[in-house]
C-alpha positions as CSV (number, residue, x, y, z in Angstrom):
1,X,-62.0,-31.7,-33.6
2,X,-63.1,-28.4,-34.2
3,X,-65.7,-26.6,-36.4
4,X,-66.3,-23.0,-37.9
5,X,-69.5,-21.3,-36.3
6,X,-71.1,-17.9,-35.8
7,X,-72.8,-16.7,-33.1
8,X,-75.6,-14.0,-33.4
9,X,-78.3,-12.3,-31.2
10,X,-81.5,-12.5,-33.2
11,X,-84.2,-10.2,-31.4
12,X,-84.1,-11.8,-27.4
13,X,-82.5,-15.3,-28.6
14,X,-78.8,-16.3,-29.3
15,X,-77.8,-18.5,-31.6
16,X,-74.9,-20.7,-33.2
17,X,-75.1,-20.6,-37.3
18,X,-73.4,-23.0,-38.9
19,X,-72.7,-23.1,-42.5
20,X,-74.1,-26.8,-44.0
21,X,-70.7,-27.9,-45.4
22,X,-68.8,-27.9,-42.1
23,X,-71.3,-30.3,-39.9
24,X,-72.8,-33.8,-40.7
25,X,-75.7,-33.7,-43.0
26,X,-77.5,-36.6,-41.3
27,X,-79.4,-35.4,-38.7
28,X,-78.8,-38.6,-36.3
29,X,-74.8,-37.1,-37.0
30,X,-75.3,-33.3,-36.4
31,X,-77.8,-34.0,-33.3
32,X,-74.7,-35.5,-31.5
33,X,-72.5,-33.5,-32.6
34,X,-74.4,-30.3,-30.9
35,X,-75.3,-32.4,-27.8
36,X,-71.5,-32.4,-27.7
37,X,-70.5,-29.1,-28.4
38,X,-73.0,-27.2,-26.1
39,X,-72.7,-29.8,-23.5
40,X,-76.2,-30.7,-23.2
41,X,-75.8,-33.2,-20.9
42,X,-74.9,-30.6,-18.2
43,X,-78.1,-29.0,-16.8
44,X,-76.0,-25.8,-16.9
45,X,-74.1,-26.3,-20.3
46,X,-70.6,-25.5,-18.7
47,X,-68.4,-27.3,-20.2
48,X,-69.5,-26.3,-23.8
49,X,-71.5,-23.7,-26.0
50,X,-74.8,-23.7,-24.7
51,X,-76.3,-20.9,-22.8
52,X,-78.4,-22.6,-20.6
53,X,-81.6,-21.3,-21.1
54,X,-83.7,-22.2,-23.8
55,X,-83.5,-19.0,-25.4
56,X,-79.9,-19.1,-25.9
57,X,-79.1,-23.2,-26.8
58,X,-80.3,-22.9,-29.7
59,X,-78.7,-23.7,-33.2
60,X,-79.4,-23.4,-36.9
61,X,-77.5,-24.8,-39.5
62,X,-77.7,-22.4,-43.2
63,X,-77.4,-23.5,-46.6
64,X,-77.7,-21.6,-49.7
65,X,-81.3,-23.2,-51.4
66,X,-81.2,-24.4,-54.5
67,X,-85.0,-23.3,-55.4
68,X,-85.1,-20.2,-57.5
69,X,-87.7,-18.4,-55.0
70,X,-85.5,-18.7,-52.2
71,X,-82.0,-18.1,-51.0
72,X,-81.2,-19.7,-48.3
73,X,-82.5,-22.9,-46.3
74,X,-81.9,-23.1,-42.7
75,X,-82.2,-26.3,-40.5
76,X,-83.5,-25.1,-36.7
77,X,-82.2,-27.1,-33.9
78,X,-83.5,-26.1,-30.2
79,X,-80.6,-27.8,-27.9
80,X,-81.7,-29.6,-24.9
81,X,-81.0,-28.3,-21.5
82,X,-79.4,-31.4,-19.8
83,X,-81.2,-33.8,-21.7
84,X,-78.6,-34.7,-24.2
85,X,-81.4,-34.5,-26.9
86,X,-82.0,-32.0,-29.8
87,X,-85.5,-30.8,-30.4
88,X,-86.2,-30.6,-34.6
89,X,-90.0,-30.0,-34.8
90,X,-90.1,-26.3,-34.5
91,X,-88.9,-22.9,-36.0
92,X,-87.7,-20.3,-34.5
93,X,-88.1,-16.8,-35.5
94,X,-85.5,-15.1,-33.6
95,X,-83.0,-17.1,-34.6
96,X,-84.5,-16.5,-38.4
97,X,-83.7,-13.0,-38.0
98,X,-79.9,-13.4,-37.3
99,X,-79.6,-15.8,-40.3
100,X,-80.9,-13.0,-42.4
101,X,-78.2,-11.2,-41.3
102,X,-75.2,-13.9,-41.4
103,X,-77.1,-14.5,-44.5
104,X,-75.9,-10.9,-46.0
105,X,-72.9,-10.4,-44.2
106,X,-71.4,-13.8,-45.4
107,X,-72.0,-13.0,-49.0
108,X,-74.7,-15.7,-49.5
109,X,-77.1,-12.7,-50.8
110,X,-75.7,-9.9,-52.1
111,X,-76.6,-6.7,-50.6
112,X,-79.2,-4.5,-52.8
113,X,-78.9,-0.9,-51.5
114,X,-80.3,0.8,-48.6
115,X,-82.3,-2.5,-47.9
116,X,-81.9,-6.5,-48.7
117,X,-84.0,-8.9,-48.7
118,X,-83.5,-12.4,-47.4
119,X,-85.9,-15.3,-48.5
120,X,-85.6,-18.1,-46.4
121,X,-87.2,-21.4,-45.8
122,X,-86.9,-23.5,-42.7
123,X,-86.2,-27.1,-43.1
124,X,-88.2,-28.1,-39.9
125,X,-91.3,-26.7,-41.0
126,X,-91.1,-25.4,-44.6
127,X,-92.1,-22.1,-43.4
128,X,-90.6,-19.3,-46.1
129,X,-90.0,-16.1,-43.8
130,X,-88.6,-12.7,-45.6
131,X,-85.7,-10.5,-43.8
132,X,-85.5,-6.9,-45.1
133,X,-81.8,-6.0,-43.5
134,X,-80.9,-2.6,-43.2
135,X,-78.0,-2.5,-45.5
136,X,-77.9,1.6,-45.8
137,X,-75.4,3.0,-47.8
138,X,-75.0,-0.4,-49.6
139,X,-73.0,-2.2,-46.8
140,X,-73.5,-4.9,-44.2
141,X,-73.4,-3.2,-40.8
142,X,-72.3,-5.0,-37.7
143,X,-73.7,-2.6,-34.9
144,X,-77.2,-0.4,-35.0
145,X,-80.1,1.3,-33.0
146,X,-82.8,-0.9,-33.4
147,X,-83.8,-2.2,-30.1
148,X,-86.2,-5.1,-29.2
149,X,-88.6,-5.5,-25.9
150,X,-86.7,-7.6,-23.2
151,X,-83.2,-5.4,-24.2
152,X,-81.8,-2.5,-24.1
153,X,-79.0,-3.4,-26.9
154,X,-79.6,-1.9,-30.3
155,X,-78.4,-4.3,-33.6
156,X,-79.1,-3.9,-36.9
157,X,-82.5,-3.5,-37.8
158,X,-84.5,-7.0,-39.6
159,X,-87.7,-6.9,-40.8
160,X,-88.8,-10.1,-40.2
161,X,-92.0,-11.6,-42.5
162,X,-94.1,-14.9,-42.4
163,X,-95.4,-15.6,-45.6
164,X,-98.9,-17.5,-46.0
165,X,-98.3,-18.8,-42.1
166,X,-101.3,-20.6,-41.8
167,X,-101.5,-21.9,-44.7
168,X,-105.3,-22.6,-45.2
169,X,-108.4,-22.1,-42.7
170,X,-108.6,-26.1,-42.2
171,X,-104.7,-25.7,-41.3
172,X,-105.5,-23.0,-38.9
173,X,-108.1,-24.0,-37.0
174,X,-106.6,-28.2,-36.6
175,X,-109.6,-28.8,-34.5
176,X,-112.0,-26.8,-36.5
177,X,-113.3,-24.8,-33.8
178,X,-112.3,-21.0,-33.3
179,X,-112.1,-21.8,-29.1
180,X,-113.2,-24.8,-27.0
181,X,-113.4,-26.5,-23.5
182,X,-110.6,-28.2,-22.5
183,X,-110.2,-30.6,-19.9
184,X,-106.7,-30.8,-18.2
185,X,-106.7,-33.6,-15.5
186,X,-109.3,-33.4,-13.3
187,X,-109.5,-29.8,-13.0
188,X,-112.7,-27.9,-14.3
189,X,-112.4,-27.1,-18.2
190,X,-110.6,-23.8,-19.2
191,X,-111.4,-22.0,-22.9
192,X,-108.9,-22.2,-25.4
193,X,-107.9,-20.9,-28.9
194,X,-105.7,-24.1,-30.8
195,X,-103.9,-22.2,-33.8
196,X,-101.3,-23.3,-36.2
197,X,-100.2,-20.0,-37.1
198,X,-95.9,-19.8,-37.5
199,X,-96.2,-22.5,-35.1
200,X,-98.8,-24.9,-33.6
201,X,-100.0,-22.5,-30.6
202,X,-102.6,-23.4,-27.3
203,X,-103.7,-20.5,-26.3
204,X,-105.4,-20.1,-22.6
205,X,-108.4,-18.0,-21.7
206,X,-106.2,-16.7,-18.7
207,X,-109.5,-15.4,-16.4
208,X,-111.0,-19.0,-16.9
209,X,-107.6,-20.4,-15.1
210,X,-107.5,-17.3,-12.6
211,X,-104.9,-15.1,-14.1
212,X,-104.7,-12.3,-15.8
213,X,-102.6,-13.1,-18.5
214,X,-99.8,-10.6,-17.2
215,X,-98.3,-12.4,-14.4
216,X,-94.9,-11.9,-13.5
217,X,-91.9,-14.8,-14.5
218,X,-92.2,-16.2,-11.5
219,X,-95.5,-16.5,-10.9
220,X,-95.8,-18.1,-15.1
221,X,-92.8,-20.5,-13.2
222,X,-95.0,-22.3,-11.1
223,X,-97.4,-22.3,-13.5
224,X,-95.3,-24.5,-15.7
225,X,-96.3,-28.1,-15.1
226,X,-100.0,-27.3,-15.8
227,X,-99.3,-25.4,-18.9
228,X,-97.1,-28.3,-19.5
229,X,-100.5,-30.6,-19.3
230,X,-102.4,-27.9,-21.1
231,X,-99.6,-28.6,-24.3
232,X,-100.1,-32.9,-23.8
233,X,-103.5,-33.0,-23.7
234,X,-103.6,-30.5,-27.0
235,X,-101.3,-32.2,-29.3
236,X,-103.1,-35.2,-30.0
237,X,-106.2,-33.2,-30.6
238,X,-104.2,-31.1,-33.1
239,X,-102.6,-33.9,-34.7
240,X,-99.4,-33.4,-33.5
241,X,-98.8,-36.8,-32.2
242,X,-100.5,-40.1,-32.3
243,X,-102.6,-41.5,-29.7
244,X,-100.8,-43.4,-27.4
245,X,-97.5,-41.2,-28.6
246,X,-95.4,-39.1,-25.9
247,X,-96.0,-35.8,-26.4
248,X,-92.9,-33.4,-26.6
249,X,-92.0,-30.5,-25.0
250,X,-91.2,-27.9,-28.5
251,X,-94.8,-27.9,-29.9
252,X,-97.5,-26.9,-28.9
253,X,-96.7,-23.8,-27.6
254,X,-98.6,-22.4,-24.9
255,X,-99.7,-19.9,-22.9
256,X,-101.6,-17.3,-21.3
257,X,-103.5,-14.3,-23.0
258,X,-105.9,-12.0,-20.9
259,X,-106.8,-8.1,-21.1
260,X,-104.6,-5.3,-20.7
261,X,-103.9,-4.3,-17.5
262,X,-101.0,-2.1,-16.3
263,X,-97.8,-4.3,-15.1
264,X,-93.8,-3.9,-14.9
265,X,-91.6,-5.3,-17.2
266,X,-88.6,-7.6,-16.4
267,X,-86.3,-4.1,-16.9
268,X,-88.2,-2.1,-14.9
269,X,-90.1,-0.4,-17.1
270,X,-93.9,0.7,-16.5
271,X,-96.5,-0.6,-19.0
272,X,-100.2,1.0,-19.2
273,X,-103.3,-0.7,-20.3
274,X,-103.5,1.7,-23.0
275,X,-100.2,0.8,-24.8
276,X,-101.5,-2.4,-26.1
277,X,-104.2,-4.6,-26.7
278,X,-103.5,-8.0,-25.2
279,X,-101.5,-9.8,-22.6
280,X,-99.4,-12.8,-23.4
281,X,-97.5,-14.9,-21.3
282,X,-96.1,-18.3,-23.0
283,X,-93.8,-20.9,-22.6
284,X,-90.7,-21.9,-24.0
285,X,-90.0,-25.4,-23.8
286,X,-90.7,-26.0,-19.6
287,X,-89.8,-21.9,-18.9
288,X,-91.6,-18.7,-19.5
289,X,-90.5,-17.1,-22.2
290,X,-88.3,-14.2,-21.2
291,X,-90.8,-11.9,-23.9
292,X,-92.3,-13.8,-26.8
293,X,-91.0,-16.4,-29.4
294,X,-92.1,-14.6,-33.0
295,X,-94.0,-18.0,-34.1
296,X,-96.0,-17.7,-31.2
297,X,-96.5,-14.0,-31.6
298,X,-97.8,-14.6,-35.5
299,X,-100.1,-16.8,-33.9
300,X,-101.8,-14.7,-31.6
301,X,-102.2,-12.3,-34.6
302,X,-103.5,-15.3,-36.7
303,X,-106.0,-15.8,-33.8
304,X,-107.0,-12.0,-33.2
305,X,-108.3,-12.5,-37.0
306,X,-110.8,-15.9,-36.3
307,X,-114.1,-14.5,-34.6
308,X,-114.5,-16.5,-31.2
309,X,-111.0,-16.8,-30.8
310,X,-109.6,-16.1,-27.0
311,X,-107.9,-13.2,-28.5
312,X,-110.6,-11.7,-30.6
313,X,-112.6,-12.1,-27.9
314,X,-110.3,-9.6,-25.8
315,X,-109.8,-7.8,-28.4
316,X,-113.3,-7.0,-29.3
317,X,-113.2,-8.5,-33.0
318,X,-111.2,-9.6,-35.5
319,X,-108.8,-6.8,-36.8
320,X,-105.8,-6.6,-39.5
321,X,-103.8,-3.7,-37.9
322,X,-101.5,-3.3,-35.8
323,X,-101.8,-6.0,-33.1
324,X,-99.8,-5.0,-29.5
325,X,-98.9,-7.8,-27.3
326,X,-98.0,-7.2,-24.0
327,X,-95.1,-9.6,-23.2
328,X,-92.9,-9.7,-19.8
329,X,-90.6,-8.0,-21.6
330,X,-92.7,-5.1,-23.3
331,X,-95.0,-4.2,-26.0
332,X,-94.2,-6.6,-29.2
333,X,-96.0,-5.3,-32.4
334,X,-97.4,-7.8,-35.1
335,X,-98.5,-6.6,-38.4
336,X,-101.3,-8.8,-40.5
337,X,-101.6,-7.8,-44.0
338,X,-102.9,-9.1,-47.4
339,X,-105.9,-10.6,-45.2
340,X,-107.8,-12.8,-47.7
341,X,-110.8,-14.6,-46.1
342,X,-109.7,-14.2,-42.6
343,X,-106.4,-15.4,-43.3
344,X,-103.2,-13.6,-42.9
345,X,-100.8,-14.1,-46.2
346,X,-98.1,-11.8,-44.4
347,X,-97.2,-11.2,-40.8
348,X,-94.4,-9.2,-39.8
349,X,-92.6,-8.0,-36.6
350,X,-89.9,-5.8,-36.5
351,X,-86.7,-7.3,-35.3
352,X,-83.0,-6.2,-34.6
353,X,-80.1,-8.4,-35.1
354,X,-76.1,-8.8,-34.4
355,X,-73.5,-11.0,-35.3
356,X,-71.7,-11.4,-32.1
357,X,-68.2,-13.9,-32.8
358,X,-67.0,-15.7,-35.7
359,X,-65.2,-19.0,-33.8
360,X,-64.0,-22.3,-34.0
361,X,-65.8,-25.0,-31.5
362,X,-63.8,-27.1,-29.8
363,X,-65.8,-30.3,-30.0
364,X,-65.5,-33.5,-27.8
365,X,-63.9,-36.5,-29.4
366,X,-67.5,-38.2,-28.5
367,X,-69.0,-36.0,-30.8
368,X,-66.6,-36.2,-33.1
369,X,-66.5,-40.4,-33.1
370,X,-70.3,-40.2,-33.4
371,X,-70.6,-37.9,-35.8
372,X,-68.0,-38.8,-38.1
């Protein structure tokens, strides 16, 4: 068996688009079907599609939306790394900026000029996210300049907007606190910020858990299986699971944030305290993130808007510019606007986007027999 699919960079993720009418629409189907085509029962995805690393098994499947506001719906899937298991409770914004694109370049919104914009609404969540796609001289380009923190390839420059992403203040705040004690195991408490901003986001007061909130990969590595208890002990308390429930691995996201402070990124590259205004340092899935998934970074912007937060805290109040997040990768800028009672009605970040291959997967007939 074999299926049509596109593969596209989105900002510092990769991603396989498939168009709705060429996989199973159950999702029990299409779950074993991508467990068989990216192999993700291998720990290292060899013998199939998946990249390994869980910023490049991921999938989304796009459909043209049948609600007049919107035109296109897209169904996020983040791929297990030798689990054999499809995670379905998240977004992913990344991956939302190269289904802007495929979204253009596939005809399933026509381009409008020097710019077009996508509306698009992810299944997972219902989140609605805007991508403006530079479509200058009124055509779809397949190379471009814009460059993202974390590479050094340019694609073709995506707006990428969150509309309303928190929703309401009792949505934001789950707990109804700005920042609180937390108790993980049997260690002393550590201050965090619990946001459901883009995504539902722990944040950790990095000095209260001696770091800095600008550690290097490795160091955030062997961090991982406390942050990993810092995410299990939060989801109940933001409603994410039911008591008694076993808490995933996709949501919460969590991590670090601290003051600036001068550090390398992963290409090298010096960063001074001055070029931003807060460190970040999260997880994705069980590794640190490589630079910073977009929900999580409309998150921290949500939080750098609630007075008491972690982040407004380090940032020195709440404040609807230009917010500068020093990730491992670089500096990752996050724009709050249309601020209505200290909530954010749009974010945006500035991505770049490229479709890579158009190809036909070769699936396993025990994908196929499953998800016939």
């Amino acid at each position: 068996m074999h299926i049509p699919a596109t593969l596209v960079r989105g900002g510092t993720s990769k991603c396989w688009l498939f168009n709705q009418v060429d996989v199973p629409a159950d999702r029990g189907h299409l779950e074993r079907l991508l467990v068989a085509a990216y192999g993700a029962t291998d720990p290292v995805e060899l013998d199939g599609v998946g990249g390994a690393t869980p910023t490049t098994s991921k999938a989304a499947v796009v459909s043209a939306s049948s609600r007049p506001d919107t035109d296109v719906d897209y169904l996020f899937a983040q791929v297990g790394i030798g689990t054999g298991s499809v995670e379905w409770t998240s977004n992913c914004g990344n991956c939302a900026t190269g289904v802007a694109l495929y979204a253009v370049s596939k005809g399933l919104v026509p381009v409008t000029g020097d710019l077009t914009r996508v509306v698009m609404r992810n299944l997972n969540t219902g989140a609605v996210l805007e991508g403006t796609v530079d479509t200058r001289g009124g055509v779809v380009h397949h190379f471009g300049r814009q460059t993202v923190p974390g590479t050094r390839a340019g694609g073709v420059a995506v707006g990428l907007t969150f509309r309303d992403p928190a929703g309401s203040a009792a949505l934001l705040l789950p707990t109804g606190l700005p920042a609180q004690d937390l108790r993980v195991g049997d260690a002393e408490p550590v201050r965090v910020s619990m946001v459901t901003a883009g995504a539902p986001v722990v944040l950790v007061e990095a000095a209260g858990a001696g770091r800095t909130g600008a550690e290097s990969l490795e160091r955030i590595g062997a961090d991982v299986p406390w942050l990993r208890t810092v995410r299990h002990t939060a989801a109940p308390l933001m409603g994410l699971v039911r008591p008694g429930e076993e808490p995933g691995d996709a949501v919460p996201k969590v991590g670090f944030v601290g003051p600036p402070v001068p550090y390398v990124t992963t290409l090298d590259e010096p960063v001074a305290a001055e070029d931003y205004d807060v460190s970040v340092r999260m997880l994705s899935m069980n590794a640190p993130h490589p630079a910073i998934g977009l929900t999580s970074a409309v998150a921290v912007a949500a939080a750098g808007l609630v007075r008491g937060s972690v982040v407004s805290r380090i940032t020195g109040g709440p404040t609807d510019e230009w917010l500068r997040l020093g990730t491992p990768a670089g500096v990752v800028a996050v724009r709050a606007t249309d601020v209505r009672d200290g909530l954010p009605h749009r974010v945006t970040v500035q991505r770049a986007a490229r479709l890579l291959a158009d190809a036909r997967i070769y699936v396993p007939e025990s994908g196929h027999t499953q998800a016939a």
